[in-house]
C-alpha positions as CSV (number, residue, x, y, z in Angstrom):
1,X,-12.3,-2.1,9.8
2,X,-11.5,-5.5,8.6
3,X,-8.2,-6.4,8.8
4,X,-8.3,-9.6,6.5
5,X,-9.1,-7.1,4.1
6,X,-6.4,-5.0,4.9
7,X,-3.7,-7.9,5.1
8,X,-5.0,-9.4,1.9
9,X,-5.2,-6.0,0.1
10,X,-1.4,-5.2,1.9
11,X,-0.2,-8.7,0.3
12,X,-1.4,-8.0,-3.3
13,X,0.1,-5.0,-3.3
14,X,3.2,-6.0,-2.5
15,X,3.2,-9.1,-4.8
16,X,3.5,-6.1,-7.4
17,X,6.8,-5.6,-6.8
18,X,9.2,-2.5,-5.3
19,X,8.8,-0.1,-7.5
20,X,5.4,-0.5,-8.3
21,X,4.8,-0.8,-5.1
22,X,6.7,3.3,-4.4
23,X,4.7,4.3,-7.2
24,X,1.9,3.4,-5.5
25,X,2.8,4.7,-2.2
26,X,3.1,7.8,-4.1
27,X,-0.5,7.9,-5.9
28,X,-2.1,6.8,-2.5
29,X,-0.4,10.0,-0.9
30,X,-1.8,11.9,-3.7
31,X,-5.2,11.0,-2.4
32,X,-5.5,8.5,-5.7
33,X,-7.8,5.2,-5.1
34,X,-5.7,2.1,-6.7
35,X,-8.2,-0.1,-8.6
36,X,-6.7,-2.8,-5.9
37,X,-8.2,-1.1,-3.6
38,X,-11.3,0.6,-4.5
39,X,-13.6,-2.1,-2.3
40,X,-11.9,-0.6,1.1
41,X,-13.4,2.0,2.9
42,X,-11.7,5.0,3.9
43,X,-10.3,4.0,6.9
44,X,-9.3,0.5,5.7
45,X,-7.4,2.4,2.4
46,X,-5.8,4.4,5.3
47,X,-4.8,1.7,7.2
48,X,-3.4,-0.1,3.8
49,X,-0.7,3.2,3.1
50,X,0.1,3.1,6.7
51,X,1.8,-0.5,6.3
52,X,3.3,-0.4,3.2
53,X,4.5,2.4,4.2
54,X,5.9,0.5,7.3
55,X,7.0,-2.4,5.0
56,X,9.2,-0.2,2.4
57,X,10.5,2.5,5.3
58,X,14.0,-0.4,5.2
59,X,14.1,0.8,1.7
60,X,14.2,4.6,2.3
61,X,12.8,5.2,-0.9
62,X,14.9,3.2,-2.9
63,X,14.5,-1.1,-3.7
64,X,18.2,-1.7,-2.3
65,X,19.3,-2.6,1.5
């Protein structure tokens, strides 16, 4: 696994903004390859849910504290 790849990929994503970045979230779960990320493997896609998942969990599900 390459985590540059994974922090890079991580950052763009985020750079989209909160709700994109949910919607997202949501697609990925759905077992959906973003176009973002369709150069990761697997494992590195994987990796990419689990921390923006760890990123937005202050949201809980919403883009207000």
């Amino acid at each position: 696994m390459d985590k540059r790849r994974i922090d890079d990929s991580v950052e763009l994503l985020c750079q989209k903004g909160c709700k994109a970045l949910w919607a997202d979230i949501d697609l990925m779960d759905r077992g959906h390859v973003l176009p973002e990320l369709a150069d990761l493997e697997p494992e590195e896609r994987a990796e990419v849910l689990r921390e923006i998942k760890s990123i937005m969990a202050v949201y809980k599900g919403s883009c207000s504290l």
